[in-house]
Structures are given as structure tokens and as C-alpha cells.
C-alpha positions, -999 to 999 in steps of 0.1 A, spaced: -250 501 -438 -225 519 -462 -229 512 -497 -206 519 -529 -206 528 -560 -178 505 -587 -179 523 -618 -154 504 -649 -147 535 -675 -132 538 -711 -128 570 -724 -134 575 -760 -138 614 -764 -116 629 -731 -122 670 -742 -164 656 -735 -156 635 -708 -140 666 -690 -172 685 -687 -188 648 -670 -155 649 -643 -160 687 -635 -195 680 -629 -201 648 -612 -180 658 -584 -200 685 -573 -235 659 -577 -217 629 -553 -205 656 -526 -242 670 -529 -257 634 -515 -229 623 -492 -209 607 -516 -166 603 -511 -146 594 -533 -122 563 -529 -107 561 -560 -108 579 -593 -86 569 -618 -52 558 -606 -29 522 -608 -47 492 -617 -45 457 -627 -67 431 -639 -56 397 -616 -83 378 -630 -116 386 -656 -117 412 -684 -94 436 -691 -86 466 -673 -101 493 -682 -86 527 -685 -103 539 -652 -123 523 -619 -137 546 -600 -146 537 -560 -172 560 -546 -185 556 -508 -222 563 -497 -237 561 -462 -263 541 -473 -278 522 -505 -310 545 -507 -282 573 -506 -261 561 -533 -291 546 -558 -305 584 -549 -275 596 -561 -273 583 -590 -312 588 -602 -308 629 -590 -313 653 -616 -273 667 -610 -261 637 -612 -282 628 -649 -272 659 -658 -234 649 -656 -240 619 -670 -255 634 -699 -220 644 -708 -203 611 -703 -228 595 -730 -207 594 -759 -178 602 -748 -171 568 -728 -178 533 -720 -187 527 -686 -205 500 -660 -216 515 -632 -226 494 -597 -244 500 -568 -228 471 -538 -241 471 -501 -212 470 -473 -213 444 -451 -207 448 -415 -173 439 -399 
């Protein structure tokens, strides 16, 4: 069952948070990952704010995404997000149609 990854993101140092968008890429392609959405139009309906980006990333499983995130390429992108945003990142399970 597919499983994706909601990430909320504010940006609070954009020249840092470059080196985390040139790398993750490369770390979600390496374990199946597509992305949805990255950035883009948005608006809140209901809940908090909006933040300044949602990100939508598609995995073939859940072990593939929570992999994902806990692989060394991936940490090592994040490593360059930390500081330079604010961000919640979620693992959902699809559910079948």
C-alpha cells in the first residue's frame, strides 16, 4: 500500500535551505520516492496557517518512505534544513480505492 510523505515548511535562512532542496531530491529518487508537490499555491481552508511551503512526496510503501527518511542521504540533507527552517514532517498510509 502506497504511503506519503506531508511535509509543512517555513523557511527562515533560504541561501541554507538551498543546499537541503539540491540535495534531498537526489535522497527521495534514491528510495522510490516522487514528488507530488513541492512548493506551489496553497491555502489554509480550515486549521493553522499556511505555511510558506507543503511539500507531497509519494512512496510505494510505508517501510519505503519511513526508510527514506531514516537513510543516511536523506539525514545528510536534512542536516542542512536544521536551522534554516521550520518544518513538520509526516509519514500517512494510502488506503485502497
Amino acid at each position: 500500500m502506497k504511503a506519503y510523505w506531508i511535509a509543512h515548511v517555513d523557511v527562515t535562512d533560504p541561501e541554507q535551505y538551498g543546499e537541503y532542496s539540491c540535495r534531498a531530491p537526489a535522497a527521495i529518487a534514491q528510495h522510490g520516492g516522487r514528488i507530488l508537490a513541492r512548493g506551489g499555491r496553497a491555502e489554509a481552508l480550515e486549521g493553522r496557517a499556511t505555511p510558506q511551503r507543503s511539500v507531497v512526496i509519494e512512496f510505494a510503501s510505508y517501510e519505503q518512505a519511513l526508510a527514506c527518511y531514516r537513510s543516511a542521504e536523506y539525514q545528510d540533507a536534512c542536516g542542512h534544513r536544521q536551522g534554516a527552517a521550520l518544518a513538520e514532517v509526516i509519514i500517512v498510509e494510502g488506503c485502497v480505492p
